[in-house]
Biopython code that builds the backbone (N, CA, C, O; Angstrom):
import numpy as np
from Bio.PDB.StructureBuilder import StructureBuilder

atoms = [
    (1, "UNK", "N", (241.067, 201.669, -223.661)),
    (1, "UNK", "CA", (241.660, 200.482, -223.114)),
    (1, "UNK", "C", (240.547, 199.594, -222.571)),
    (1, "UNK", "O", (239.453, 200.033, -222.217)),
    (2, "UNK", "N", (240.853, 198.500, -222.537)),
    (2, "UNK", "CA", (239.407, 197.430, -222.578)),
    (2, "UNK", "C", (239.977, 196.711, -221.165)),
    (2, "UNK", "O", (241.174, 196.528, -220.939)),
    (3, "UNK", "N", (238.886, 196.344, -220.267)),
    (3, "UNK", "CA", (239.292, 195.688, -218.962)),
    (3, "UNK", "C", (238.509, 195.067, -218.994)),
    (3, "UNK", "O", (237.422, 195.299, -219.523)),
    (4, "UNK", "N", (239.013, 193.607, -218.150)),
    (4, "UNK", "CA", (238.580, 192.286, -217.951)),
    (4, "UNK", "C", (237.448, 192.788, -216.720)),
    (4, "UNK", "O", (237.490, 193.464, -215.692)),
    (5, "UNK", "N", (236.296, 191.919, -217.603)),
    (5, "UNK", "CA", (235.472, 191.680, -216.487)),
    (5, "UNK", "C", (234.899, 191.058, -215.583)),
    (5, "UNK", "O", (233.899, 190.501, -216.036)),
    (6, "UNK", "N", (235.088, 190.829, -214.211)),
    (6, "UNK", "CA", (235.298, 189.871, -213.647)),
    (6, "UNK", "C", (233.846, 189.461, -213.444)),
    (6, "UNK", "O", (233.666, 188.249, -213.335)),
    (7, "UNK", "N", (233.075, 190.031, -213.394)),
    (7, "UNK", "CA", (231.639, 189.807, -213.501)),
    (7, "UNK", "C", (230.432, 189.083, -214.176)),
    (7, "UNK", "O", (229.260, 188.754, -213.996)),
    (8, "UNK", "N", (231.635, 189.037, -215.216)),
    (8, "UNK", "CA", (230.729, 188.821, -216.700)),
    (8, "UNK", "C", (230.360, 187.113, -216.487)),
    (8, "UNK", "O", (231.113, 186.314, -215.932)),
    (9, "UNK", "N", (229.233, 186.846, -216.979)),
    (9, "UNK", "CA", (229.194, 185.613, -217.280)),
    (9, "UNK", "C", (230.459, 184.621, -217.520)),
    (9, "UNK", "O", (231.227, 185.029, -218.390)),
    (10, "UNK", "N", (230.800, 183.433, -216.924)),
    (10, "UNK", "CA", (231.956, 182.766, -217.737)),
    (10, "UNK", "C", (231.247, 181.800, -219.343)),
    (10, "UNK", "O", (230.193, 181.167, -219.405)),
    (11, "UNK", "N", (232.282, 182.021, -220.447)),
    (11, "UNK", "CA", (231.941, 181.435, -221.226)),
    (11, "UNK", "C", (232.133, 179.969, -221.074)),
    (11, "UNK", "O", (231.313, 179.149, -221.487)),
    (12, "UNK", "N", (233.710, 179.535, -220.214)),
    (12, "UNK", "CA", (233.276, 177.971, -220.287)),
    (12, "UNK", "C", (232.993, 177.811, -218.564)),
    (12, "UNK", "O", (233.712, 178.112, -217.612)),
    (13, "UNK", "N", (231.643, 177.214, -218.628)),
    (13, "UNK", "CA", (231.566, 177.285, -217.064)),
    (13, "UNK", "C", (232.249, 176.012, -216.327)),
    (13, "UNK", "O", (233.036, 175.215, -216.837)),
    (14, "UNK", "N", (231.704, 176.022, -214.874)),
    (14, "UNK", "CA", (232.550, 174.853, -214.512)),
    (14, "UNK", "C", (231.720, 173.394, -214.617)),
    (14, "UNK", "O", (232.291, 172.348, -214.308)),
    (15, "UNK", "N", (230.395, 173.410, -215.054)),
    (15, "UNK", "CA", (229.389, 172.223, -215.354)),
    (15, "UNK", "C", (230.067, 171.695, -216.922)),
    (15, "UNK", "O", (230.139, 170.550, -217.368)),
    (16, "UNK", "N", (230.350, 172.519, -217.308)),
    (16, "UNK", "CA", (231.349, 172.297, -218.654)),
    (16, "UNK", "C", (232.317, 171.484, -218.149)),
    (16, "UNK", "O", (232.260, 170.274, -218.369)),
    (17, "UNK", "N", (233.138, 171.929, -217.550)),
    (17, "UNK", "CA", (234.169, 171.125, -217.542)),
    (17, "UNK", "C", (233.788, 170.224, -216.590)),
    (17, "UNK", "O", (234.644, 169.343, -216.676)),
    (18, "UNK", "N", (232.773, 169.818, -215.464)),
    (18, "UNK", "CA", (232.676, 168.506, -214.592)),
    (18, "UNK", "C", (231.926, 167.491, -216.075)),
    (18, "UNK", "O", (232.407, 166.400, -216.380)),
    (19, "UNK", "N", (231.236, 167.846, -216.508)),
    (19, "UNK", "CA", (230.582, 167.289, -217.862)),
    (19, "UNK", "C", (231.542, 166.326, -218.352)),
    (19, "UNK", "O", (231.513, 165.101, -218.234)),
    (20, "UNK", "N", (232.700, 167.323, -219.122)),
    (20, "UNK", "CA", (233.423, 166.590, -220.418)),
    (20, "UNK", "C", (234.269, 165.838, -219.128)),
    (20, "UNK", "O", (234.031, 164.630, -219.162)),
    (21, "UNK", "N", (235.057, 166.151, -218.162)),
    (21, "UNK", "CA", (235.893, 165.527, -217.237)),
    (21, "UNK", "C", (234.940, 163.651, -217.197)),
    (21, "UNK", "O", (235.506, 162.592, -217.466)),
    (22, "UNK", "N", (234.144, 163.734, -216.977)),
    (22, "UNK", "CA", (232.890, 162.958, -216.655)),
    (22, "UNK", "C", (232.932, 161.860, -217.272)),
    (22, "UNK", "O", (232.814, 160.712, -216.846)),
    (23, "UNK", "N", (233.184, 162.425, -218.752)),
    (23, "UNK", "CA", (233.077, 161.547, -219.796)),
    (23, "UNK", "C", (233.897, 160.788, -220.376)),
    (23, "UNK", "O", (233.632, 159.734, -220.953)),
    (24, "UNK", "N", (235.162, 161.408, -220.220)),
    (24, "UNK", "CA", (236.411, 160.833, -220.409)),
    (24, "UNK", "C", (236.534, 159.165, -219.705)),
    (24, "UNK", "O", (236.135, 158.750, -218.617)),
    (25, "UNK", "N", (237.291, 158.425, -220.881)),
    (25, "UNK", "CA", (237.398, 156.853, -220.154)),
    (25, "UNK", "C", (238.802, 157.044, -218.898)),
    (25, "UNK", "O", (239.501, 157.994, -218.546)),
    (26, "UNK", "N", (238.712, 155.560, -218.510)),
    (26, "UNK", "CA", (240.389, 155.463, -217.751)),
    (26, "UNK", "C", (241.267, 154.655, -218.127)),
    (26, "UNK", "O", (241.070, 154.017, -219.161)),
    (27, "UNK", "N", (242.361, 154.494, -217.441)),
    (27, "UNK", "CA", (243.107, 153.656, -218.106)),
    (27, "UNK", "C", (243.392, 153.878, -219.696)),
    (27, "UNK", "O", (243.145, 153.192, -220.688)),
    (28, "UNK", "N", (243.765, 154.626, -219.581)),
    (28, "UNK", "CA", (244.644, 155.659, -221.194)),
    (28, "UNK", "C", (245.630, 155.967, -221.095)),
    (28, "UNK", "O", (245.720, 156.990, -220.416)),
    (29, "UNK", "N", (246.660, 155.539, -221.499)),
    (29, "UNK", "CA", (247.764, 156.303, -221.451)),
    (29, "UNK", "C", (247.784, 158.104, -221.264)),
    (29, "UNK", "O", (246.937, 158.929, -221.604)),
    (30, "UNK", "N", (249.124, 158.284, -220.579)),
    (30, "UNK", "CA", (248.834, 159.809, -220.737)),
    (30, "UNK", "C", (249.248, 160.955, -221.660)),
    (30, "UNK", "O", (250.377, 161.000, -222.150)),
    (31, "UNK", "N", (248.575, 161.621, -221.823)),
    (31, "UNK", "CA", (249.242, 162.852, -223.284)),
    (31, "UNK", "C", (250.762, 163.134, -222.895)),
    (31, "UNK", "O", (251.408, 162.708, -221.938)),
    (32, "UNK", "N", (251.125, 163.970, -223.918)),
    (32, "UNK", "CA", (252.208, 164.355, -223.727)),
    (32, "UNK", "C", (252.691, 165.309, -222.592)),
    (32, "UNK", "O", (253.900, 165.467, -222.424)),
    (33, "UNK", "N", (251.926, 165.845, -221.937)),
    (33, "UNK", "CA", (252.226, 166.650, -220.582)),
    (33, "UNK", "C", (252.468, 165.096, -219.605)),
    (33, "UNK", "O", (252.569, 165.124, -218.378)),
    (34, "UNK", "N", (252.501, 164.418, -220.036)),
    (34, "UNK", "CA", (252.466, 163.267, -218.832)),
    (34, "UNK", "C", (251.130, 163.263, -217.744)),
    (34, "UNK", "O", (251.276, 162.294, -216.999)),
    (35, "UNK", "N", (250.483, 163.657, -217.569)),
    (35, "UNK", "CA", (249.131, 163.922, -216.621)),
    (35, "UNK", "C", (247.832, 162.662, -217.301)),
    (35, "UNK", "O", (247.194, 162.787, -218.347)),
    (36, "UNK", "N", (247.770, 161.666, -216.438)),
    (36, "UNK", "CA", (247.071, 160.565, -216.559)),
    (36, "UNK", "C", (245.456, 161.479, -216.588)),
    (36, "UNK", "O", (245.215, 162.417, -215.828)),
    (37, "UNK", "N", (244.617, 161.014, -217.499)),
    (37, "UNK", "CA", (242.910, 161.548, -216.906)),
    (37, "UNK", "C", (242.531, 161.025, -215.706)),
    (37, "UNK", "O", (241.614, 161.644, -215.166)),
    (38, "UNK", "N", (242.899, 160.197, -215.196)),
    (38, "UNK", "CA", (242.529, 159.712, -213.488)),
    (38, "UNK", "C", (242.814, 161.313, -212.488)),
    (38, "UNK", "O", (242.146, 161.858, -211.609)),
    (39, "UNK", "N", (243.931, 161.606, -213.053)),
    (39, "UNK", "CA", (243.898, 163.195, -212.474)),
    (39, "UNK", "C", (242.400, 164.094, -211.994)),
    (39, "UNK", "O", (241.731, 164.373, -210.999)),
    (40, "UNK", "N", (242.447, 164.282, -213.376)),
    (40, "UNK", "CA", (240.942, 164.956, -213.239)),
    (40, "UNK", "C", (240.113, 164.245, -212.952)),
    (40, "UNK", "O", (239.371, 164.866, -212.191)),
    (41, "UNK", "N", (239.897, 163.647, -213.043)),
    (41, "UNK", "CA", (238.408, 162.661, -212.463)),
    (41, "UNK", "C", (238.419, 162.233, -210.930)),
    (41, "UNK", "O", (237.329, 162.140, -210.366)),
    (42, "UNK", "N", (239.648, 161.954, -210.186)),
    (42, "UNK", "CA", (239.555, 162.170, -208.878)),
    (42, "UNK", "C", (240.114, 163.704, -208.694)),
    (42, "UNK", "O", (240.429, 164.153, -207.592)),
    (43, "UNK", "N", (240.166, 164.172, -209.467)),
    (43, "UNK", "CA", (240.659, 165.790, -208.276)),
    (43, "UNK", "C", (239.721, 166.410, -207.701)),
    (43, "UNK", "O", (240.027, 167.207, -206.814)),
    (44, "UNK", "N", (238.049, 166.172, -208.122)),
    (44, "UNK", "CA", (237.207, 166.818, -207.854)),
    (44, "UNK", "C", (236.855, 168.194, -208.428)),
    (44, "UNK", "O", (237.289, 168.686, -209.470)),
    (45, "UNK", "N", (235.946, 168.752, -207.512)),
    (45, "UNK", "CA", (235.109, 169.755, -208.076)),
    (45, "UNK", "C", (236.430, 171.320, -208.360)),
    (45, "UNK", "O", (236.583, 172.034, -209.351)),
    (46, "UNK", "N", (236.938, 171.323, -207.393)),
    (46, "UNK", "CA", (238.173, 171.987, -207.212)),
    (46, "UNK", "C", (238.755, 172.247, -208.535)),
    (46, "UNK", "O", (238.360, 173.234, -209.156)),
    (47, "UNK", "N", (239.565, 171.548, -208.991)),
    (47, "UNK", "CA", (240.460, 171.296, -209.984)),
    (47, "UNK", "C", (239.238, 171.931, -211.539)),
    (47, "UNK", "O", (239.647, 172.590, -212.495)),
    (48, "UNK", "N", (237.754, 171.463, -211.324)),
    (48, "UNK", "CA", (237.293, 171.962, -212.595)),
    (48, "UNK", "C", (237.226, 173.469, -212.496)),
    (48, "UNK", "O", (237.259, 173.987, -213.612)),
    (49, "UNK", "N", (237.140, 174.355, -211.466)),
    (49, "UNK", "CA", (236.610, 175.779, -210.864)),
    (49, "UNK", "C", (237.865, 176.340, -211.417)),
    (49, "UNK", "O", (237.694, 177.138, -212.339)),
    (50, "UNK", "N", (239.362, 176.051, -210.983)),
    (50, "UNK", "CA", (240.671, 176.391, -211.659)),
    (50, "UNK", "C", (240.207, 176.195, -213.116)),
    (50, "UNK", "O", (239.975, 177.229, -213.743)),
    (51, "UNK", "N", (240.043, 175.030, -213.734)),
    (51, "UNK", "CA", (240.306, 174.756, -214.947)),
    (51, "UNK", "C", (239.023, 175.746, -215.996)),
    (51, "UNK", "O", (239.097, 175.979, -217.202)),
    (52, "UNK", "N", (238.110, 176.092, -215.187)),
    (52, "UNK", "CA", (237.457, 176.927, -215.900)),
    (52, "UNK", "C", (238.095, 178.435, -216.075)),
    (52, "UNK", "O", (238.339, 178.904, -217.186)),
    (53, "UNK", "N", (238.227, 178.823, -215.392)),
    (53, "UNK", "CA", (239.122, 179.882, -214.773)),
    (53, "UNK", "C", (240.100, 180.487, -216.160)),
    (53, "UNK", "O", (240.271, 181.354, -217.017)),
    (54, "UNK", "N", (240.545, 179.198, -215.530)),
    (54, "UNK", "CA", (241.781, 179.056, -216.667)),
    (54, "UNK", "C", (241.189, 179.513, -218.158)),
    (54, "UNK", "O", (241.606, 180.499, -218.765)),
    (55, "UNK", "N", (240.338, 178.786, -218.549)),
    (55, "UNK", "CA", (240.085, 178.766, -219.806)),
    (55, "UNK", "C", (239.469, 179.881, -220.556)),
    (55, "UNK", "O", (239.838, 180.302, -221.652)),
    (56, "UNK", "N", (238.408, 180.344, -219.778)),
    (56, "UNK", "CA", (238.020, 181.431, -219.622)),
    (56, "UNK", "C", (238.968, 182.674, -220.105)),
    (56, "UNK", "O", (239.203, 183.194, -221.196)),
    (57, "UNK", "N", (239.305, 182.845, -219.050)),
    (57, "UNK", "CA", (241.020, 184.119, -219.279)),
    (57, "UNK", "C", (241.433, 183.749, -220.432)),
    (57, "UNK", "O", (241.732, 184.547, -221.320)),
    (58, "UNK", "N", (241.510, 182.135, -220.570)),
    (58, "UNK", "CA", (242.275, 182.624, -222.748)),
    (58, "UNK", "C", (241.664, 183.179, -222.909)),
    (58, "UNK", "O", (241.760, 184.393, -222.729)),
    (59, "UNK", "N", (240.369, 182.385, -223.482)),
    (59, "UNK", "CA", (239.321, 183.827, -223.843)),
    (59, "UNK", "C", (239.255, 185.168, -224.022)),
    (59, "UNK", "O", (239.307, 185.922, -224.993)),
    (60, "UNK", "N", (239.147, 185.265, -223.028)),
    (60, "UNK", "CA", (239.182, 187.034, -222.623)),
    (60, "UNK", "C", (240.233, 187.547, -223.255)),
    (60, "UNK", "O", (240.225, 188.299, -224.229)),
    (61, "UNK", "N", (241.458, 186.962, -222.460)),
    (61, "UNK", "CA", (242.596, 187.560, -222.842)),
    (61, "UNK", "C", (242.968, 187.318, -224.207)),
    (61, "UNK", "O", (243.960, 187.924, -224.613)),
    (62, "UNK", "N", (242.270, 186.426, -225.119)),
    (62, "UNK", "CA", (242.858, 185.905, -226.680)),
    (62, "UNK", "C", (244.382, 185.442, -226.656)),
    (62, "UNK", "O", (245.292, 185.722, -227.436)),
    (63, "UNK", "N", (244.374, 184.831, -225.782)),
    (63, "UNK", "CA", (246.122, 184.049, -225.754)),
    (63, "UNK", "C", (245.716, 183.040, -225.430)),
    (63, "UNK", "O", (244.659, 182.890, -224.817)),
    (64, "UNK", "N", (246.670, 181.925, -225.865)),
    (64, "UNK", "CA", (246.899, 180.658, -225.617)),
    (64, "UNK", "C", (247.765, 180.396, -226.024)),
    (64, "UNK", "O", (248.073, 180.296, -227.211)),
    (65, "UNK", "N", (248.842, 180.085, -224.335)),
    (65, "UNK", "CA", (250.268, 179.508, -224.366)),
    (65, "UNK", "C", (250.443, 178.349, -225.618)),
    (65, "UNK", "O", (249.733, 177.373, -225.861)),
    (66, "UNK", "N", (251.679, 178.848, -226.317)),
    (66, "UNK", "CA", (252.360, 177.398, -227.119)),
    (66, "UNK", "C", (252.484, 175.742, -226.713)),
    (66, "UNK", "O", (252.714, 174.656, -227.245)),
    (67, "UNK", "N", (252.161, 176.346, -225.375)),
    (67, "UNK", "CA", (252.237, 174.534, -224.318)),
    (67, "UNK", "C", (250.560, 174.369, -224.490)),
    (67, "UNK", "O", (250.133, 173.264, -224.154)),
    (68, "UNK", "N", (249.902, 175.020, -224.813)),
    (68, "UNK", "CA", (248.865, 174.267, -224.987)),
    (68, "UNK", "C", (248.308, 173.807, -226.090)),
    (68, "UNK", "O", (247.345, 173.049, -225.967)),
    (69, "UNK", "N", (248.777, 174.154, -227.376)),
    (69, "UNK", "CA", (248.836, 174.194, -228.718)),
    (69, "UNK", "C", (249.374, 172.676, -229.171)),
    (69, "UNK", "O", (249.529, 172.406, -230.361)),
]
sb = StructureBuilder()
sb.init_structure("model")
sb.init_model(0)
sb.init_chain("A")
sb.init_seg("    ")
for serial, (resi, resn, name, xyz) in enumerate(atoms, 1):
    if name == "N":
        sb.init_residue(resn, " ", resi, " ")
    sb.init_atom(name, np.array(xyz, "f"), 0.0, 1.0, " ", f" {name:<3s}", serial, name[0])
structure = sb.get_structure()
């Protein structure tokens, strides 16, 4: 049985995601989740540390919800 390691290097770190967040324009309409990019770009450093997190664990875990698809 294989266990998550919490230790391990993250593959997407969180300079990754302040990066691409970074880069993104404003004033865009918003995707289909409804969530404007002004979101992320004022949520701060916070919101990228979750969002790495997040992404990460697909990873690991090899899932990715249908809502994100």
């Amino acid at each position: 049985m294989n266990k998550l390691s919490v230790t391990s290097e993250p593959m997407i770190s969180v300079s990754d995601i302040s990066d691409s967040v970074s880069r993104q324009k404003r004033n865009k309409a918003p995707g289909p989740d409804g969530i404007h990019m002004e979101a992320f770009i004022f949520a701060g450093h916070r919101l990228c540390v979750l969002v790495s997190i997040l992404f990460d664990m697909f990873i690991k875990c090899s899932y990715l919800p249908s809502a994100f698809l």
